[in-house]
PyMOL Python script that loads the backbone (N, CA, C, O; Angstrom):
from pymol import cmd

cmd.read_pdbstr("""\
ATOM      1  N   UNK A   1     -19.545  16.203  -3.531  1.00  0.00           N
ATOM      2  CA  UNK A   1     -18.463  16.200  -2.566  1.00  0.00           C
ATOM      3  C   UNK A   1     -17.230  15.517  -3.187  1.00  0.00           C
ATOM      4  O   UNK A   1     -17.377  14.409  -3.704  1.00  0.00           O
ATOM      5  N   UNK A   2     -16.240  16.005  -3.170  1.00  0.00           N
ATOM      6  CA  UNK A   2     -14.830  15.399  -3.347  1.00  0.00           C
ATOM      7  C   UNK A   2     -14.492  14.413  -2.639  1.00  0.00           C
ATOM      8  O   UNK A   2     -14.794  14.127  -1.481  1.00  0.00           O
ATOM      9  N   UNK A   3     -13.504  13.627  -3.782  1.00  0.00           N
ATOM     10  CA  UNK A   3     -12.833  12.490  -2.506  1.00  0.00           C
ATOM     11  C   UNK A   3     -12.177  12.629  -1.711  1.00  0.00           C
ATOM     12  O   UNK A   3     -12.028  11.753  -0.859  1.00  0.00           O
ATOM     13  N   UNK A   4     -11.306  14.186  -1.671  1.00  0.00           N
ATOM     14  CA  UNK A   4     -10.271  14.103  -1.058  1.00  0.00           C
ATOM     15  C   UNK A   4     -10.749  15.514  -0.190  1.00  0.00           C
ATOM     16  O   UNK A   4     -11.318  16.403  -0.823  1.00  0.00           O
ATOM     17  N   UNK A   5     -10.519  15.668   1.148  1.00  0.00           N
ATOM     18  CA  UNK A   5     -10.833  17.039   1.765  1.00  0.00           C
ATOM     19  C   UNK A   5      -9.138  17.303   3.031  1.00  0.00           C
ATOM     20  O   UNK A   5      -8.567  16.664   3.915  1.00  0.00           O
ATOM     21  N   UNK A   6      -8.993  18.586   2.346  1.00  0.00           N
ATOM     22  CA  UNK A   6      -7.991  18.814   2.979  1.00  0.00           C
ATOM     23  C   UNK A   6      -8.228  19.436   4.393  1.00  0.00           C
ATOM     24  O   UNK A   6      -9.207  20.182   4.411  1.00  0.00           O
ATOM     25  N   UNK A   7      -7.436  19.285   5.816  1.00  0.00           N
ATOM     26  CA  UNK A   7      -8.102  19.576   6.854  1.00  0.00           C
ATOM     27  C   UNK A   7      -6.942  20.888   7.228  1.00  0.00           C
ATOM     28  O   UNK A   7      -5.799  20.449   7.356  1.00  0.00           O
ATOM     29  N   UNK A   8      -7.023  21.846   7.348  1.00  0.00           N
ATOM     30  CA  UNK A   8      -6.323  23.196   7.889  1.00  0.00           C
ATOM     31  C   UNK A   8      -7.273  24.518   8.824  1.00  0.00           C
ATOM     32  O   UNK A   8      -8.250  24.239   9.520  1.00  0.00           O
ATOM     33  N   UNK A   9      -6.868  25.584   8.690  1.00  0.00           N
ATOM     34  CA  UNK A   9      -7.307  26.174   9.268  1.00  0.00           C
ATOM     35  C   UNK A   9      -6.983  27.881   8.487  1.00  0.00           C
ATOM     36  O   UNK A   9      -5.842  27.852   8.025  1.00  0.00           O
ATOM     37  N   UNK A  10      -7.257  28.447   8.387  1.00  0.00           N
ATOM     38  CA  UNK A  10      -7.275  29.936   8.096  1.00  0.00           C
ATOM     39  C   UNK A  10      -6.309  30.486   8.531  1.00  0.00           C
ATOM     40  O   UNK A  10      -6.296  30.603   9.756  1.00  0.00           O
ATOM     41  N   UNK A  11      -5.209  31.002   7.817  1.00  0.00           N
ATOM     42  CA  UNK A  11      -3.339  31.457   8.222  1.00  0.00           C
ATOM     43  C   UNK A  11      -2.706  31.006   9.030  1.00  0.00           C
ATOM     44  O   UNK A  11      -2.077  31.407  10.009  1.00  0.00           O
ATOM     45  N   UNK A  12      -2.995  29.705   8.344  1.00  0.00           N
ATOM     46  CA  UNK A  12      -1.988  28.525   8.366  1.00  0.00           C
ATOM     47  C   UNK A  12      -1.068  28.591   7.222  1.00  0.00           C
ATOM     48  O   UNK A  12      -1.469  28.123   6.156  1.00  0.00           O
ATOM     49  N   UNK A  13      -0.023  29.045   7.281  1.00  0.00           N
ATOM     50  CA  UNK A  13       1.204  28.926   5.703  1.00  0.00           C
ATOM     51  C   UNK A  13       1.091  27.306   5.377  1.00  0.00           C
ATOM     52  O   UNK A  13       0.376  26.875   4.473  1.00  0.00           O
ATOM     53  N   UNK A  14       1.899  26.471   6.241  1.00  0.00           N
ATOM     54  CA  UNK A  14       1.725  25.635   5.381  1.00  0.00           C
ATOM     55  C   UNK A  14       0.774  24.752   4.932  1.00  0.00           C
ATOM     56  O   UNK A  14       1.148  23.932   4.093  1.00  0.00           O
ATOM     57  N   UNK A  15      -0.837  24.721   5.447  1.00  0.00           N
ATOM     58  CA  UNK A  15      -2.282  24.873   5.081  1.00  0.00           C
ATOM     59  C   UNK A  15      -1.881  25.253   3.383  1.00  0.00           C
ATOM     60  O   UNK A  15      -1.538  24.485   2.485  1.00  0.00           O
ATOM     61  N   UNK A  16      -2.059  26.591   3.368  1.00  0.00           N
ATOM     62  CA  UNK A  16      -1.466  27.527   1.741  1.00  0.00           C
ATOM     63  C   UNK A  16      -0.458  26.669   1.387  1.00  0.00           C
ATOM     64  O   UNK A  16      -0.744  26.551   0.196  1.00  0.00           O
ATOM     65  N   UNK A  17       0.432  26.039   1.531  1.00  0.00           N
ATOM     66  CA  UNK A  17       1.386  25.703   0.970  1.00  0.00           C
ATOM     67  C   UNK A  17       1.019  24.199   0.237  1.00  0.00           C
ATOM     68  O   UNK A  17       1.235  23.796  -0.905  1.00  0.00           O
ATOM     69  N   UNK A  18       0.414  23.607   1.328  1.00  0.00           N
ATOM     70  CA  UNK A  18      -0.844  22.308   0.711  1.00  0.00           C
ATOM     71  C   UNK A  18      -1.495  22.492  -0.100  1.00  0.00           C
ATOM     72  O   UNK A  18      -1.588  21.610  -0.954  1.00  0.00           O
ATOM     73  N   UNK A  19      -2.258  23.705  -0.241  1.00  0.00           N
ATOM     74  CA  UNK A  19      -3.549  23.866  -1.018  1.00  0.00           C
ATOM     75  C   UNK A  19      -2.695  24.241  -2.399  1.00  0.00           C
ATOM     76  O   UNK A  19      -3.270  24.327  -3.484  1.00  0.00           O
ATOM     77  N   UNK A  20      -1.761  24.380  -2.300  1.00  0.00           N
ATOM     78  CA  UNK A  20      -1.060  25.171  -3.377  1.00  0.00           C
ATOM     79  C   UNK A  20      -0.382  23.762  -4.322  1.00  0.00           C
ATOM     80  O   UNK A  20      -0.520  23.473  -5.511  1.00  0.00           O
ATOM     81  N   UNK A  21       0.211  23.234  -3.463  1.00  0.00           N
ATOM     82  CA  UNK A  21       0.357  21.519  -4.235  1.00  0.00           C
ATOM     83  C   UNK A  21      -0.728  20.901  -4.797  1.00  0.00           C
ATOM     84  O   UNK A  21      -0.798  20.515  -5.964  1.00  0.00           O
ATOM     85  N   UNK A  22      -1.950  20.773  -3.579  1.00  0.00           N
ATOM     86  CA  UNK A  22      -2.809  20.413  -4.332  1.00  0.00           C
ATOM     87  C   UNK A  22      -3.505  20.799  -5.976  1.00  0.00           C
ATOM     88  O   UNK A  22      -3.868  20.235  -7.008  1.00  0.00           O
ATOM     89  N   UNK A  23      -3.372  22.300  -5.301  1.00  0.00           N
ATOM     90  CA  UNK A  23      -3.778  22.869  -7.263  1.00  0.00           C
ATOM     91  C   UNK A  23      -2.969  22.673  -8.227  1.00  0.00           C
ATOM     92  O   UNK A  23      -3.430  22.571  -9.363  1.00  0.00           O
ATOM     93  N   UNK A  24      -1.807  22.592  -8.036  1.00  0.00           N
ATOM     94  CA  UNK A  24      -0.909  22.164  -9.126  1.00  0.00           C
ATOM     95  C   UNK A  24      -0.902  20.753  -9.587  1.00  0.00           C
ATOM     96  O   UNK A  24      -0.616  20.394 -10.729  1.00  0.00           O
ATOM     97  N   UNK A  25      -1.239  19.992  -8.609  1.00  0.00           N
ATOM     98  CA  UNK A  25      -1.591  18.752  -9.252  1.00  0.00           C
ATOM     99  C   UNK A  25      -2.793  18.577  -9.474  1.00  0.00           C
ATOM    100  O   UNK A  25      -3.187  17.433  -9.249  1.00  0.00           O
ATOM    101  N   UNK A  26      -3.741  19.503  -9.939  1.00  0.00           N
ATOM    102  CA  UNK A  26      -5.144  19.567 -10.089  1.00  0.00           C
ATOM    103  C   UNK A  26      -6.144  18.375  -9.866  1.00  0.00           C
ATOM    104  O   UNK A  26      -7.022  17.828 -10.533  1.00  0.00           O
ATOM    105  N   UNK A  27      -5.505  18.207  -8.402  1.00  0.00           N
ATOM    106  CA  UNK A  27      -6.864  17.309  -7.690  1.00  0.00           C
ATOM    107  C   UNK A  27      -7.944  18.174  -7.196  1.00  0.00           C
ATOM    108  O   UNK A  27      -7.766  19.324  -6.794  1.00  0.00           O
ATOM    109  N   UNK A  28      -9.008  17.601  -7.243  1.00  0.00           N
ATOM    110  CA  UNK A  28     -10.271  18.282  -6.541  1.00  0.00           C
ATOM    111  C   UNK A  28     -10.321  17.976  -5.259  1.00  0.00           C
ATOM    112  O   UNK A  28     -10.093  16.864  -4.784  1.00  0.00           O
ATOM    113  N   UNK A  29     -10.675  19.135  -4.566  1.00  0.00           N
ATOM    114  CA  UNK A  29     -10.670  18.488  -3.062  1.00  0.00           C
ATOM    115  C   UNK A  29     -11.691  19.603  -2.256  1.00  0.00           C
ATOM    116  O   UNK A  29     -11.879  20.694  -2.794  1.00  0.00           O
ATOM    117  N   UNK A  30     -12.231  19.341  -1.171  1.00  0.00           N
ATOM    118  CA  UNK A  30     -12.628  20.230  -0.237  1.00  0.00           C
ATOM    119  C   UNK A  30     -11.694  20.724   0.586  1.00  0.00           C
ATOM    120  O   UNK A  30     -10.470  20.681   0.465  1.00  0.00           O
ATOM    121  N   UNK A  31     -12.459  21.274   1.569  1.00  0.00           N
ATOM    122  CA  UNK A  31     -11.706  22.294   2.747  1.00  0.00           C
ATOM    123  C   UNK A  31     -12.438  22.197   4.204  1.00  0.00           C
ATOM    124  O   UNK A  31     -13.588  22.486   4.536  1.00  0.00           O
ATOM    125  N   UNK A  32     -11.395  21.709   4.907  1.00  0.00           N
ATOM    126  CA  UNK A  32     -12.531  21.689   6.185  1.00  0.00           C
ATOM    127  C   UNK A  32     -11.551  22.583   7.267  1.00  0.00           C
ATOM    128  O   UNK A  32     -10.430  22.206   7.607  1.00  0.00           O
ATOM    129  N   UNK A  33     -12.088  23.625   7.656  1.00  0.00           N
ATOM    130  CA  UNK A  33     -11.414  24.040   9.080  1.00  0.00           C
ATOM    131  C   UNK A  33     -11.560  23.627  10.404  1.00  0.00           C
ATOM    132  O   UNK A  33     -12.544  23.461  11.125  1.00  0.00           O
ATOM    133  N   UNK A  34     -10.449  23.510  10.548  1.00  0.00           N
ATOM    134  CA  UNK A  34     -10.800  22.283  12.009  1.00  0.00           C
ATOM    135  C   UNK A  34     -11.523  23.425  13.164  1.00  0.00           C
ATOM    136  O   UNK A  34     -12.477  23.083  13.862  1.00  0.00           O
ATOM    137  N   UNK A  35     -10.849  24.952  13.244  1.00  0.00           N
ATOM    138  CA  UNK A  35     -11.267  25.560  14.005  1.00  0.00           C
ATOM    139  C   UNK A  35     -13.164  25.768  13.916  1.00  0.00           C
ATOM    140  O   UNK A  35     -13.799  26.790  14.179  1.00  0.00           O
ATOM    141  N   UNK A  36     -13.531  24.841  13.601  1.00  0.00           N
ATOM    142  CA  UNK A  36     -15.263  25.154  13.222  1.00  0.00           C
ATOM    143  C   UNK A  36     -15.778  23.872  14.043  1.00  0.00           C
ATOM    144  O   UNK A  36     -16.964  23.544  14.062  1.00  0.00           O
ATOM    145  N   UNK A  37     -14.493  23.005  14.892  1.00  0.00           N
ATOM    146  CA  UNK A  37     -15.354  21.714  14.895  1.00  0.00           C
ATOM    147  C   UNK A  37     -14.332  21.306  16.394  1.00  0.00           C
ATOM    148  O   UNK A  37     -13.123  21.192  16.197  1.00  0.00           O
ATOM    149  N   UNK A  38     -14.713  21.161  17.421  1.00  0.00           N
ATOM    150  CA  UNK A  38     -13.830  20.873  18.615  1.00  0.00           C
ATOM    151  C   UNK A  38     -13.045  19.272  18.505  1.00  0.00           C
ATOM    152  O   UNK A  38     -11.949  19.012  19.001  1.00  0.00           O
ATOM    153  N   UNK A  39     -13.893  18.336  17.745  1.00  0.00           N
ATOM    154  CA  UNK A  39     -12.935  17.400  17.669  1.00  0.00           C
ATOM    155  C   UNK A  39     -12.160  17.240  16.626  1.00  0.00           C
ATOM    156  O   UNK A  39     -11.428  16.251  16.589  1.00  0.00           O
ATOM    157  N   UNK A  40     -12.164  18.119  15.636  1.00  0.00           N
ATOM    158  CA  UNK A  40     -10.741  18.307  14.569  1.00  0.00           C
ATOM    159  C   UNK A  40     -10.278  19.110  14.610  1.00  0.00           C
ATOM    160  O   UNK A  40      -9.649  19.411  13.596  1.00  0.00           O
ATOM    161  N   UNK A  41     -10.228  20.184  15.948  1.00  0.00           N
ATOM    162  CA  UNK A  41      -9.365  20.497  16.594  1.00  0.00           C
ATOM    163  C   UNK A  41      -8.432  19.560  17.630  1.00  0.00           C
ATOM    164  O   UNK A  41      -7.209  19.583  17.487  1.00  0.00           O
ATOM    165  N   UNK A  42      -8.819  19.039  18.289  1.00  0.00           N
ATOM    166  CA  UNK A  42      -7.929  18.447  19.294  1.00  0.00           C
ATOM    167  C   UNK A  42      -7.990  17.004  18.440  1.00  0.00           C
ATOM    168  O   UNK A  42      -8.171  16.123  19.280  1.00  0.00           O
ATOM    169  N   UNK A  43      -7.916  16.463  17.197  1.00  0.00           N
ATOM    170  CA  UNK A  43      -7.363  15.173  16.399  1.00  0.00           C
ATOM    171  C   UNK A  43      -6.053  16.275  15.431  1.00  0.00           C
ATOM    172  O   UNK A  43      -4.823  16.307  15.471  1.00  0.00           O
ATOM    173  N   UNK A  44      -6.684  16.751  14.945  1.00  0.00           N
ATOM    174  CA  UNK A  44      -5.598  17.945  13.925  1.00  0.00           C
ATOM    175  C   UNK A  44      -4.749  18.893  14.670  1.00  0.00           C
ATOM    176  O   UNK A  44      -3.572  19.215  14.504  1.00  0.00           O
ATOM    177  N   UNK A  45      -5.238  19.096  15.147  1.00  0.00           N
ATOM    178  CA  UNK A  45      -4.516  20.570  15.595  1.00  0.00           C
ATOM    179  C   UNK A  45      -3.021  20.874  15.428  1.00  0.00           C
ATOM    180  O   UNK A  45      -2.606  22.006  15.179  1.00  0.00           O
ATOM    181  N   UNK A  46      -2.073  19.573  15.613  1.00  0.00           N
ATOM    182  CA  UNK A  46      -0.416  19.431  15.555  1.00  0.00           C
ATOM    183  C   UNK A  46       0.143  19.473  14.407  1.00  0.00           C
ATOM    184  O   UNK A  46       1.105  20.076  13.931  1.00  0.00           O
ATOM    185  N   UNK A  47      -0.954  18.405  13.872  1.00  0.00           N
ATOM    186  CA  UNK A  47      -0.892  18.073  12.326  1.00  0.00           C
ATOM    187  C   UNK A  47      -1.048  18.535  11.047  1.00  0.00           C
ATOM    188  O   UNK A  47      -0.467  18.172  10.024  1.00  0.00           O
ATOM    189  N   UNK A  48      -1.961  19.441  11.218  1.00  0.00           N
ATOM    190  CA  UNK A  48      -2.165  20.074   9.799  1.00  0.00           C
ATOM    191  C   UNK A  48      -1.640  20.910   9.088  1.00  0.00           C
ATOM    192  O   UNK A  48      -1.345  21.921   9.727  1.00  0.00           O
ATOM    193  N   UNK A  49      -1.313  20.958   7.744  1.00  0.00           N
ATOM    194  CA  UNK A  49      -2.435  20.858   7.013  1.00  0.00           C
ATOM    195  C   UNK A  49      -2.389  18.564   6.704  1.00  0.00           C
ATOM    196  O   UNK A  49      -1.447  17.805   6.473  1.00  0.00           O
ATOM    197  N   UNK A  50      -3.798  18.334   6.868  1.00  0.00           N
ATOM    198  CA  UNK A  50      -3.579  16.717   6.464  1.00  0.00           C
ATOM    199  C   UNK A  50      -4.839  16.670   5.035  1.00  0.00           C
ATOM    200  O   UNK A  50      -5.682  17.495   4.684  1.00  0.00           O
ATOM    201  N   UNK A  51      -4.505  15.472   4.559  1.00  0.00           N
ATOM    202  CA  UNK A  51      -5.451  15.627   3.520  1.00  0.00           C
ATOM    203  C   UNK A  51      -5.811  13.700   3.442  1.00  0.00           C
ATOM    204  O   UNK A  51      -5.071  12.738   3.238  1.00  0.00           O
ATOM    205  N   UNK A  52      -7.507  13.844   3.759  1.00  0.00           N
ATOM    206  CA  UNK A  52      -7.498  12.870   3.974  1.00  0.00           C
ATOM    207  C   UNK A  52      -8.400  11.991   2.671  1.00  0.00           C
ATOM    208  O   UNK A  52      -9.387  12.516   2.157  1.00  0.00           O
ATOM    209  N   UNK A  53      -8.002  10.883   2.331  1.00  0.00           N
ATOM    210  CA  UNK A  53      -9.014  10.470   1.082  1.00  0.00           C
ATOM    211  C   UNK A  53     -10.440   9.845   2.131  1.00  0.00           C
ATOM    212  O   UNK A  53     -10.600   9.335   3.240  1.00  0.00           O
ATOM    213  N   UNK A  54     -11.123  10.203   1.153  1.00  0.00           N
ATOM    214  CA  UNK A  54     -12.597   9.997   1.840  1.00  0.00           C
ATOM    215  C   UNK A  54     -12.756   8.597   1.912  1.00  0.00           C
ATOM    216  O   UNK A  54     -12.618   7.853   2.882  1.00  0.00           O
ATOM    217  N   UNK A  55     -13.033   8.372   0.871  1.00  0.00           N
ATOM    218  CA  UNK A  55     -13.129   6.599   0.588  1.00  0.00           C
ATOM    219  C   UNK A  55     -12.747   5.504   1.241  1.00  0.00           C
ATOM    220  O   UNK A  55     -13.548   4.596   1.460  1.00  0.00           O
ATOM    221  N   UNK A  56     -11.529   5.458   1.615  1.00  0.00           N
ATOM    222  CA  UNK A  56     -10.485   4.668   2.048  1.00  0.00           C
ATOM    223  C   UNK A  56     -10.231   5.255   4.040  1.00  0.00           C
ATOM    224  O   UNK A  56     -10.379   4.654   5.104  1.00  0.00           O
ATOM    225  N   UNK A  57      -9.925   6.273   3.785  1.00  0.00           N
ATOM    226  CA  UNK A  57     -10.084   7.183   5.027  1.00  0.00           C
ATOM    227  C   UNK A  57      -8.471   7.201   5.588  1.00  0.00           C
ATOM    228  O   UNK A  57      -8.052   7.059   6.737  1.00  0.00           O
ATOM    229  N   UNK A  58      -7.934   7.370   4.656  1.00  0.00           N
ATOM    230  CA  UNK A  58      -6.072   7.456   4.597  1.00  0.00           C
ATOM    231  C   UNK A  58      -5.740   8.529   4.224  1.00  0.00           C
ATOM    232  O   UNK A  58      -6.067   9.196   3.243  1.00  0.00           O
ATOM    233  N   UNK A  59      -4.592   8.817   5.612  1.00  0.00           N
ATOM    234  CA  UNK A  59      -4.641  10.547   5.728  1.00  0.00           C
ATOM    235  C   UNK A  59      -3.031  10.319   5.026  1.00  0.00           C
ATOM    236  O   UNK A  59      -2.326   9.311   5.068  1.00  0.00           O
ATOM    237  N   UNK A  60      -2.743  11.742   4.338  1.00  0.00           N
ATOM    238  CA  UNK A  60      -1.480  12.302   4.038  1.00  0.00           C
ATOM    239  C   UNK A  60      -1.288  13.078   4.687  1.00  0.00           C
ATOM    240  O   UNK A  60      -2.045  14.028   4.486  1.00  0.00           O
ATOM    241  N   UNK A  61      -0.220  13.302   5.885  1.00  0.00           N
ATOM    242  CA  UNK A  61       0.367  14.307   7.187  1.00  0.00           C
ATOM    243  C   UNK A  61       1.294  15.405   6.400  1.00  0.00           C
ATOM    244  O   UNK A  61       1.611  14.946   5.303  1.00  0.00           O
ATOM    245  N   UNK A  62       1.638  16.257   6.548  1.00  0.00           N
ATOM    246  CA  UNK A  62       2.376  17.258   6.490  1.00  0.00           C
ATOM    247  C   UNK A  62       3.353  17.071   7.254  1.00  0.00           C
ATOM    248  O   UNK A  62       3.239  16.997   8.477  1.00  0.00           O
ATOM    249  N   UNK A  63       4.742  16.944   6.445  1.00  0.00           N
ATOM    250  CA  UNK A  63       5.344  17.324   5.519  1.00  0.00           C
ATOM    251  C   UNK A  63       5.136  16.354   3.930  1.00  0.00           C
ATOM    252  O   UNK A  63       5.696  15.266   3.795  1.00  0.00           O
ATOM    253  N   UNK A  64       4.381  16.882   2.989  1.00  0.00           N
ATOM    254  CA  UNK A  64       4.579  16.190   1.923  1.00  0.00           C
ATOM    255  C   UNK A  64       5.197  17.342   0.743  1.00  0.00           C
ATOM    256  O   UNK A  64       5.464  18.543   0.685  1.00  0.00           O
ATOM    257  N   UNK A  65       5.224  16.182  -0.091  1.00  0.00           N
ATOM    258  CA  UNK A  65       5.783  16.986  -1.170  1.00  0.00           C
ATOM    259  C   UNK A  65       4.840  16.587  -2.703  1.00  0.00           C
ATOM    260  O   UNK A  65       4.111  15.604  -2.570  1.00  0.00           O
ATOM    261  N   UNK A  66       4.816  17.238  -4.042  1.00  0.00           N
ATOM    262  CA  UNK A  66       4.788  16.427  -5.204  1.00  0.00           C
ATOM    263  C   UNK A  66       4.511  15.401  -5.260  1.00  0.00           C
ATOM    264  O   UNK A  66       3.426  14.906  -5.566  1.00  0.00           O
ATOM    265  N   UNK A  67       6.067  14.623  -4.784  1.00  0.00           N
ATOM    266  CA  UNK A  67       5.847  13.225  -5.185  1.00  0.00           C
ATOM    267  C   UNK A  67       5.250  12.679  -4.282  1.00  0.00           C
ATOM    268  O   UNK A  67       4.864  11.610  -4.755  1.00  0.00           O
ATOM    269  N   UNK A  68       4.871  12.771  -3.062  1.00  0.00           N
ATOM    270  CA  UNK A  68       4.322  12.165  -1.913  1.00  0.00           C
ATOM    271  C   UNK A  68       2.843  12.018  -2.137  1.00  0.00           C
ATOM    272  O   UNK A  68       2.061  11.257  -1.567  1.00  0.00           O
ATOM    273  N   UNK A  69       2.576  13.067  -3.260  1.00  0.00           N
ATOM    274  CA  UNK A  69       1.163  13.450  -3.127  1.00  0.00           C
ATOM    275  C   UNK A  69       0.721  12.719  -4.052  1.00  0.00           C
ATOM    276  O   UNK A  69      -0.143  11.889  -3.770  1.00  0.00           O
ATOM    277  N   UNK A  70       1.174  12.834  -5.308  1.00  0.00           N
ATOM    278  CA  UNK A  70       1.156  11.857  -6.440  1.00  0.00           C
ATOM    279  C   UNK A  70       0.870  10.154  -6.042  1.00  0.00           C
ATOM    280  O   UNK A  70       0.096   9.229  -6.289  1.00  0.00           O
ATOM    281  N   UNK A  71       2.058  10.485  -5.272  1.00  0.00           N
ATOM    282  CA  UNK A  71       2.068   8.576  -4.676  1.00  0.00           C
ATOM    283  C   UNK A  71       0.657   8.006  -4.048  1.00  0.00           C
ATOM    284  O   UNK A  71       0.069   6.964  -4.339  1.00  0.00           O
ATOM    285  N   UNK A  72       0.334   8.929  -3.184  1.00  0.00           N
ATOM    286  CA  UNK A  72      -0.691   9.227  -2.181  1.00  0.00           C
ATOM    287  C   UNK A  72      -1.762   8.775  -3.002  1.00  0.00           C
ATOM    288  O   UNK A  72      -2.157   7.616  -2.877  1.00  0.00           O
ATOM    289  N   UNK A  73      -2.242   9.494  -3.767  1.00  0.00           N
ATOM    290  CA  UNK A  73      -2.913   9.643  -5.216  1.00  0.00           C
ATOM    291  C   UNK A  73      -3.375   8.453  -5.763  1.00  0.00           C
ATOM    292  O   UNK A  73      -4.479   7.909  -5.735  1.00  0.00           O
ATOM    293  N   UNK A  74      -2.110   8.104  -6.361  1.00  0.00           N
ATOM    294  CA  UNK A  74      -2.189   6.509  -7.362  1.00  0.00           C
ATOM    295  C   UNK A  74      -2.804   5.297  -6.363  1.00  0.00           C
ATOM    296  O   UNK A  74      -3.408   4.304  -6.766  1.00  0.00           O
ATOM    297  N   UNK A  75      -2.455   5.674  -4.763  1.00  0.00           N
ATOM    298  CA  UNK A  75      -2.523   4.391  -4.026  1.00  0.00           C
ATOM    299  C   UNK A  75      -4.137   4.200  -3.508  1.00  0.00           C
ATOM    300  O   UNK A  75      -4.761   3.216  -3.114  1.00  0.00           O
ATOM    301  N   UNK A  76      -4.528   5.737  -3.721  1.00  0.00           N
ATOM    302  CA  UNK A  76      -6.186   5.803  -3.749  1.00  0.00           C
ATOM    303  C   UNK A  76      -6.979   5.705  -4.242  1.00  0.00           C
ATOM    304  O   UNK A  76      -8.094   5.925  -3.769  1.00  0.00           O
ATOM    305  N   UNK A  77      -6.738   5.299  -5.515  1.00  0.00           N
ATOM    306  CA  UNK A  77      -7.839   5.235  -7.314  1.00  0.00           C
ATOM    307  C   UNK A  77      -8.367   3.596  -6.736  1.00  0.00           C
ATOM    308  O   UNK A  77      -7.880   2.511  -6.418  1.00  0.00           O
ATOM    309  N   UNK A  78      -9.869   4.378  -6.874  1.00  0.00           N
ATOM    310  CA  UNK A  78     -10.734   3.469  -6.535  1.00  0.00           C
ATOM    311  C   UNK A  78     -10.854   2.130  -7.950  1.00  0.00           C
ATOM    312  O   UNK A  78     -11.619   1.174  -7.832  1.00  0.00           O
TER     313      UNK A  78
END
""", "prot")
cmd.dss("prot")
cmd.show_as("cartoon", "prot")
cmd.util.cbc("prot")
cmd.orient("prot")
């Protein structure tokens, strides 16, 4: 399991638009669809795409960017 699991849903653009940062900064991460689970639907639902570190349990909200993610990143290294 990854440290980091991103929470979206299936044609969600900016979901894709997350996952798409994420690969470019070639972090590993999972995928969780909230629509599979009634309470990350009604915690997510406004919010996503969020990406939360497992470990720590510190979410990154949407709107991020690069550097947000990066930052995000460095502040999570175990």
């Amino acid at each position: 399991m990854s440290d980091y699991l991103l929470y979206g849903t299936e044609g969600c653009h900016l979901c894709e638009d997350a996952e798409q940062l994420l690969l470019e900064a070639g972090l590993a991460f999972s995928k969780q669809d909230i629509i599979e689970d009634p309470q990350l639907l009604q915690n997510y639902g406004v919010l996503i795409p969020v990406l939360l570190h497992s470990a720590s349990q510190q979410q990154l909200n949407w709107p991020f960017d690069s550097h947000a993610l990066q930052d995000f990143i460095k502040n999570n290294r175990l």
